[in-house]
C-alpha positions as CSV (number, residue, x, y, z in Angstrom):
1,X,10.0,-9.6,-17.1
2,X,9.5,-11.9,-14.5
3,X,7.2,-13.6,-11.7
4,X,8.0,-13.2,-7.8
5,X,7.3,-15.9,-5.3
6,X,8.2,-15.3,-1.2
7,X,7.6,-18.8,0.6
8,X,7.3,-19.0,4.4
9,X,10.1,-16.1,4.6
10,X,11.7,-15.5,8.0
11,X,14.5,-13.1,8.8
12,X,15.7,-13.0,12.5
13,X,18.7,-10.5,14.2
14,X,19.7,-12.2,17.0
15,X,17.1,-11.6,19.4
16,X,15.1,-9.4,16.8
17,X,12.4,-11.2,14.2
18,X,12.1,-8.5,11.4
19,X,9.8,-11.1,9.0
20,X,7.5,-13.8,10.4
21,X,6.8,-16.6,7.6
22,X,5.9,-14.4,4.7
23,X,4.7,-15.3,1.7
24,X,3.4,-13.5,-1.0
25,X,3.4,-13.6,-5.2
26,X,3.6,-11.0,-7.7
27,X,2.5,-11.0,-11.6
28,X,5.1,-10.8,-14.4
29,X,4.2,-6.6,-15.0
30,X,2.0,-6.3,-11.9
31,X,2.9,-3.2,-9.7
32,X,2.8,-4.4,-6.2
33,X,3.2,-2.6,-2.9
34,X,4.6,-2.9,0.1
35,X,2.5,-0.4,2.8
36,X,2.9,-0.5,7.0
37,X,4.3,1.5,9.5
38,X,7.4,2.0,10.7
39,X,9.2,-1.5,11.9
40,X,7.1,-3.6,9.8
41,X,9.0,-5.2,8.2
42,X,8.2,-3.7,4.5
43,X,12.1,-2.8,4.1
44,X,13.5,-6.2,5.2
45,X,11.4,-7.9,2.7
46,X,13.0,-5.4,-0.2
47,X,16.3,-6.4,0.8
48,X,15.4,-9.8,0.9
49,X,14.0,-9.8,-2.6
50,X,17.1,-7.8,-4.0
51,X,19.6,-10.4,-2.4
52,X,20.9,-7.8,0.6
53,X,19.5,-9.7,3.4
54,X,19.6,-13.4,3.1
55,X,16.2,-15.0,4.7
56,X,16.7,-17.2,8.5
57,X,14.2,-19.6,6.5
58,X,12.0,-19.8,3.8
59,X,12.3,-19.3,-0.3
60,X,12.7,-16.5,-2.7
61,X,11.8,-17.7,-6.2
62,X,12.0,-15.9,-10.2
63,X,9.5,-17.4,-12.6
64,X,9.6,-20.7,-10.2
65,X,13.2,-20.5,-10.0
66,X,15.2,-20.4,-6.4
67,X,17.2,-17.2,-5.9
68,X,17.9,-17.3,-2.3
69,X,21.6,-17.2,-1.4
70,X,22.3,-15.3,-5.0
71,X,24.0,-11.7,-4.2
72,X,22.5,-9.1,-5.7
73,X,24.2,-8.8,-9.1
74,X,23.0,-12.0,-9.9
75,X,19.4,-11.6,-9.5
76,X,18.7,-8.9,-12.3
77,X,17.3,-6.1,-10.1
78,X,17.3,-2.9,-10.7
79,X,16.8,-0.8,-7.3
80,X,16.0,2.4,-6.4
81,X,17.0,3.6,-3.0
82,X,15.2,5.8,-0.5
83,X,18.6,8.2,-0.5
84,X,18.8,8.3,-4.5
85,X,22.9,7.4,-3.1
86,X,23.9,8.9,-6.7
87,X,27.8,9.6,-7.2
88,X,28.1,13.1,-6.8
89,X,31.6,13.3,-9.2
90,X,29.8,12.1,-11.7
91,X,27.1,14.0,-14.5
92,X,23.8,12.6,-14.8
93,X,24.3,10.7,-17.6
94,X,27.3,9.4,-16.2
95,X,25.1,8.4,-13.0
96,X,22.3,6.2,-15.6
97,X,25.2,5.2,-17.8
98,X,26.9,3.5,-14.3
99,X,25.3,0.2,-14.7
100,X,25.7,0.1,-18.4
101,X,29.5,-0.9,-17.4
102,X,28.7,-4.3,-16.6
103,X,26.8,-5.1,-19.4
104,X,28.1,-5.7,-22.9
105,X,27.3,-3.2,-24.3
106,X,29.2,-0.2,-27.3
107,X,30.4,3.5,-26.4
108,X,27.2,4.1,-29.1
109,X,24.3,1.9,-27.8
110,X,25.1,2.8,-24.3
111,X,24.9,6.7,-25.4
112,X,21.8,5.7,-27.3
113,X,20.2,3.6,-24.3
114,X,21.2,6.8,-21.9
115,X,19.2,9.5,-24.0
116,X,16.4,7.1,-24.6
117,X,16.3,6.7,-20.6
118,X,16.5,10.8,-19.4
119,X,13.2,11.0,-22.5
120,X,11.9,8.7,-20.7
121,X,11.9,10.1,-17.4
122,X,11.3,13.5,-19.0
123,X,15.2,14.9,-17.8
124,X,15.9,15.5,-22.0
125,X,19.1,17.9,-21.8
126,X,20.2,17.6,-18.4
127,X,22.7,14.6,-19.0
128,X,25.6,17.1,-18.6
129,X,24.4,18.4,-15.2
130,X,25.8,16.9,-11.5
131,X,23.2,16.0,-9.5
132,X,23.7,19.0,-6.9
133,X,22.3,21.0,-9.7
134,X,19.0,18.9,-9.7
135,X,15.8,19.6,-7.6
136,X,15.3,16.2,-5.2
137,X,12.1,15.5,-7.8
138,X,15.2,15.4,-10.7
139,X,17.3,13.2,-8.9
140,X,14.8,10.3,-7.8
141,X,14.1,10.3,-11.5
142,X,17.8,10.3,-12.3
143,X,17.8,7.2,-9.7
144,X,15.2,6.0,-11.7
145,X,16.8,5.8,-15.3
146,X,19.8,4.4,-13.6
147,X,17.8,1.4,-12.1
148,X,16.6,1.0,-15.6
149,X,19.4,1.3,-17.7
150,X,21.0,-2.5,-17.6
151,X,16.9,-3.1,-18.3
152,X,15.9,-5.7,-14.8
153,X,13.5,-7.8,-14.9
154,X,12.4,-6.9,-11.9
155,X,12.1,-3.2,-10.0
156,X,12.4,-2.3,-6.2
157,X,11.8,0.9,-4.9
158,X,12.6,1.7,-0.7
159,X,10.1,4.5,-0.8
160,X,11.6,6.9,-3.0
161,X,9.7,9.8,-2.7
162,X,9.7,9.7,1.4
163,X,11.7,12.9,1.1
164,X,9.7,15.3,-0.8
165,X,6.9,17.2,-0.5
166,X,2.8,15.9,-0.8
167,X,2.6,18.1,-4.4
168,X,5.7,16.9,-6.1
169,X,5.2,13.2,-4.5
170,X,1.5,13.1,-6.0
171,X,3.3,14.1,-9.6
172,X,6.0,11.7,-9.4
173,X,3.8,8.6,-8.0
174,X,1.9,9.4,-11.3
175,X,5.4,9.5,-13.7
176,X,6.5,6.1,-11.9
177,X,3.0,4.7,-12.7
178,X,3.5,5.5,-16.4
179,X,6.8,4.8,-16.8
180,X,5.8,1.4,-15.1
181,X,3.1,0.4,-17.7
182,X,4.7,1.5,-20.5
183,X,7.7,-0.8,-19.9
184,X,5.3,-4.1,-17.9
185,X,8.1,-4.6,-15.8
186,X,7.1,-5.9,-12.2
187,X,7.7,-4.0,-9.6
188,X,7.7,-3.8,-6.1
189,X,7.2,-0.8,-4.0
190,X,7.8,0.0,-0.8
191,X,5.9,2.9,1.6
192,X,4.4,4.1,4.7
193,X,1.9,6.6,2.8
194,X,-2.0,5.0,2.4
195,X,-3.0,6.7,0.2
196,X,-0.2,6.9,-2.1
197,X,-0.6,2.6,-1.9
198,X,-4.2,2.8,-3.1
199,X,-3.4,5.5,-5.7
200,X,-0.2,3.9,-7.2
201,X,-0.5,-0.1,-7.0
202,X,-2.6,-3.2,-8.8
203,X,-2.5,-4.5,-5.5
204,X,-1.0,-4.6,-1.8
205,X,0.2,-5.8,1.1
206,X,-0.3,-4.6,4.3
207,X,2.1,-5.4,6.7
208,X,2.2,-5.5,11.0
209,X,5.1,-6.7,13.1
210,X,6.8,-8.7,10.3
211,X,3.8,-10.3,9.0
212,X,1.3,-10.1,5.8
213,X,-2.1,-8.9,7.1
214,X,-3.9,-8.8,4.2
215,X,-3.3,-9.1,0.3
216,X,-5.5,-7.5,-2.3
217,X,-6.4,-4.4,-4.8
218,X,-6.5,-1.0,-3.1
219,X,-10.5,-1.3,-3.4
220,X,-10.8,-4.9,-2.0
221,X,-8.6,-3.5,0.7
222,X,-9.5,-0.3,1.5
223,X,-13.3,-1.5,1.3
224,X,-13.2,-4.8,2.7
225,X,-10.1,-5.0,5.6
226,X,-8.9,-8.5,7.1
227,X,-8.6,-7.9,10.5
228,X,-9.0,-4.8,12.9
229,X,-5.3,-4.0,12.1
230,X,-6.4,-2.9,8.5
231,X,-9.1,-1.4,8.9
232,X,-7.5,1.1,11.6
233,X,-4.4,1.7,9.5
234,X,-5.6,2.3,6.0
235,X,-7.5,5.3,5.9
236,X,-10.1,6.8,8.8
237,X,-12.5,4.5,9.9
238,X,-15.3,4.2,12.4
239,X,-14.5,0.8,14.0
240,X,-17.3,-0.8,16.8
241,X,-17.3,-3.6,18.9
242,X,-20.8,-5.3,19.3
243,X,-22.9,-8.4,20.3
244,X,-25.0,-10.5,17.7
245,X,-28.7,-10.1,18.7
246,X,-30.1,-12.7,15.2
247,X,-30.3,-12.7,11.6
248,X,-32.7,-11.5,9.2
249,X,-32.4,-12.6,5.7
250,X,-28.9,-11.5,4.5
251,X,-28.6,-9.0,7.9
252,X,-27.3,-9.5,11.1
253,X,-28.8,-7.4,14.1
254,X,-25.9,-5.8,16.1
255,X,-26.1,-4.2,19.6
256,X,-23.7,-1.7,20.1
257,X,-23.5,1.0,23.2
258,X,-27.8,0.6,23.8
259,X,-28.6,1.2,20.1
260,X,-28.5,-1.7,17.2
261,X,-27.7,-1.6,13.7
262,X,-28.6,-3.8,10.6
263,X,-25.4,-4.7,9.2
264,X,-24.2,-7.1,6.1
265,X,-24.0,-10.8,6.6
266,X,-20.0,-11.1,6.2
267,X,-20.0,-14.5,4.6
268,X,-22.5,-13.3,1.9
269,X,-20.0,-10.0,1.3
270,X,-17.1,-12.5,1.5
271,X,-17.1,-13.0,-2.4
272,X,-17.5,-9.2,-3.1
273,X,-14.3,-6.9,-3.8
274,X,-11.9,-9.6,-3.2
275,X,-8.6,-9.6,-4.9
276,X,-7.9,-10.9,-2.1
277,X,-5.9,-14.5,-1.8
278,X,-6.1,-14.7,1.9
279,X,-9.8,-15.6,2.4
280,X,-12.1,-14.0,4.5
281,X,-14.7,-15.0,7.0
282,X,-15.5,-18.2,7.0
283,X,-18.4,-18.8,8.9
284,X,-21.2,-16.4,10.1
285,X,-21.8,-15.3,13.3
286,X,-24.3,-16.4,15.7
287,X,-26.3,-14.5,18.3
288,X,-24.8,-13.9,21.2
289,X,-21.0,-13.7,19.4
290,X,-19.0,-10.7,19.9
291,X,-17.9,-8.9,16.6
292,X,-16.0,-6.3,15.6
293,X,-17.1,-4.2,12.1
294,X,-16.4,-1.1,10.7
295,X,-17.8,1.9,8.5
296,X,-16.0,4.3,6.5
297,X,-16.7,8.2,7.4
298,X,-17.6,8.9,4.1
299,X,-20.5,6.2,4.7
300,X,-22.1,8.5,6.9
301,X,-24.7,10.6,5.4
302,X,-27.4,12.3,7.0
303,X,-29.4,11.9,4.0
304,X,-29.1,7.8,5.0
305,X,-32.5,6.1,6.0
306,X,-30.9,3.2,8.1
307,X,-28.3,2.7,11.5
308,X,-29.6,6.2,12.0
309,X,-27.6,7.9,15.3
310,X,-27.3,11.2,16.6
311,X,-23.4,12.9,16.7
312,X,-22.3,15.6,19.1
313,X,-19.6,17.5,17.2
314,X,-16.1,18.1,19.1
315,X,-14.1,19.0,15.9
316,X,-13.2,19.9,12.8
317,X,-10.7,19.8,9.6
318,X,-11.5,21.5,6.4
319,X,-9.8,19.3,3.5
320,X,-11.1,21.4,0.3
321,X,-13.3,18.4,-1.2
322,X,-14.4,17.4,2.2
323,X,-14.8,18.4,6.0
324,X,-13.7,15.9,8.5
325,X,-15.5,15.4,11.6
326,X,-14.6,14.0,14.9
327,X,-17.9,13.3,16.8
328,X,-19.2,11.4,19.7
329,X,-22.2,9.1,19.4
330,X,-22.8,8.1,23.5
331,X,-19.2,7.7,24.3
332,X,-18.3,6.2,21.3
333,X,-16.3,8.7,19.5
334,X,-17.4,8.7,15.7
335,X,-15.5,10.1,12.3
336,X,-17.6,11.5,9.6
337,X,-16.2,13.2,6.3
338,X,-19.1,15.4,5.0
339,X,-19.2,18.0,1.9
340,X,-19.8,20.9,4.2
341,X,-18.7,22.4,7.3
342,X,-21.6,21.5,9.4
343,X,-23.9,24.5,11.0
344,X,-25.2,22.5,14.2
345,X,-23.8,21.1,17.3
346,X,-24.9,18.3,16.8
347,X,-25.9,16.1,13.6
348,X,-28.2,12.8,12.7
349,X,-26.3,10.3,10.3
350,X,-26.5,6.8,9.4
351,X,-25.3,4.3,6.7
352,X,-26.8,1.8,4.7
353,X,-26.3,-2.2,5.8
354,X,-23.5,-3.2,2.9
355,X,-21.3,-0.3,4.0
356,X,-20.5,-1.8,7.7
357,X,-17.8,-4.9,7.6
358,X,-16.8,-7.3,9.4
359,X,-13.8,-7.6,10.0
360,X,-13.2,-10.2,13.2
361,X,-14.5,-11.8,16.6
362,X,-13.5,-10.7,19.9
């Protein structure tokens, strides 16, 4: 297997910048993501790391080693596109046998290595099939074994499962998860879906514009988000803008719309969660600074005994597990997720101290 190392990656098209000085490293057998929206650069740094794009400046390195200006077939990278792009004249087990060619390899290990791969991605039998006989759930997995047959030492995948639907995806993510640990090879995975980021990855980056927002596990970012950016884009949150009033002990008094709330001191959470090689807050606020923090829906309870506020309900979502709210506390409009559909107009939550964060100054 091997270690992954971007340094102070750039990547320009003419007047376009696609990646803005990113750097990043990945574990020998660590599954990594890549997660942003559309645009942000999360391809682009794929293609870099496969040797399709070469970086404007900056330094792709395997186990310390430079890559960058290597093509593709000499980096050892297996790739899995978003497309599948299989050959459609040729059987499945012709499609996982393809890059068997270029390695040396007999007619007998390479029939060997082509059953041991469609076991492995749980497609025993079907080697004789084209691929237009294959559900799209069949083919990524064909795609799959075929990225794995010359055995990379390292794996890419452009969001593979983009084109099917949320109950096969959840199934697959799980099979590419398995299949992943049982061979420790690193990989790198590419998305826009949240929540298939947190479910699928050791950790992740989140990415805006070109640029690495934030680094870290799925908890470490899900529960404590960099900057405003994060916070907004990974999952629903309740973000506020306040003023520092003082300090109490390990609290900070925040005023926010005429009410005030007791929130953690975000250099004392700094440590908490982290995963994160990017830092945090460095220093803590004073009174009088402008902040901007955020809670998670889930966080408000109306069994909570703190940050207590009163929430006109305007709508509703039934999830199954949970209800989501969309509220309106004053005119700051307010997301709760709560067991039940709720029975009154209007409701009374609040959240404990250590569930707000901070995430930057205005």
């Amino acid at each position: 297997m091997t270690e992954l190392a971007l340094d102070g990656v750039s990547k320009a098209y003419d007047e376009t910048t696609a990646l803005r000085d990113v750097s990043l490293a990945v574990a020998d057998g660590e599954f990594f993501t890549l997660v942003g929206p559309s645009g942000c650069g999360k391809t682009t740094t794929l293609r870099t790391i496969a040797g399709f794009e070469e970086p404007t400046a900056g330094e792709v390195r395997f186990d310390g080693e430079s890559v960058t200006g290597l093509g593709p077939e000499a980096r050892d990278v297996g790739v899995v596109f978003q497309n599948y792009a299989l050959f459609p004249h040729m059987s499945v087990a012709e499609n996982v046998g393809y890059g068997l060619k270029f390695r040396d390899s007999g007619t007998a290990s390479s029939e060997a290595r082509i059953e041991e791969l469609l076991e492995l991605v749980d497609l025993s039998g079907m080697g004789e099939r084209e691929p237009s006989q294959l559900s799209g759930g069949q083919q990524q997995r064909v795609a799959l074994a075929r990225a794995l047959a010359p055995e990379p030492s390292l794996l890419l995948l452009d969001e593979p499962m983009s084109a099917l639907d949320a109950r096969l995806r959840e199934s697959l993510r799980r099979q590419v998860k398995r299949i992943q640990s049982e061979l420790s090879i690193t990989t790198v995975y590419v998305t826009h879906d949240q929540e298939e980021a947190l479910a699928i990855s050791d950790r992740l980056a989140v990415m805006n514009e070109g640029r690495v927002e934030q680094i870290g596990t799925p908890e470490a970012i899900y529960r404590r988000p960099r900057t405003r950016f994060v916070a907004e884009f990974v999952g629903d949150n309740n973000v506020l803008a306040g003023e520092v009033r003082g300090r109490e002990d390990d609290r900070l008094r925040v005023g926010v719309d005429g009410g005030e709330f007791a929130i953690g001191d975000p250099v004392a959470d700094s440590g908490r969660d982290s995963g994160d090689r990017d830092g945090g807050v460095e220093s803590a606020p004073s009174p009088g600074d402008r902040i901007i923090f955020c809670v998670r829906p889930e966080a408000l309870r109306e069994d909570a005994e703190t940050n207590r506020v009163r929430v006109s309900v305007e709508g509703q979502e039934f999830h199954g597990e949970s209800v989501r709210v969309d509220g309106r506390w004053g005119e700051t409009p307010i997301v709760l997720r709560l067991p039940d559909v709720p029975t009154h107009e209007e409701l009374t939550v609040g959240f404990e101290p250590e569930a707000a964060h901070v995430v930057e100054r205005e």
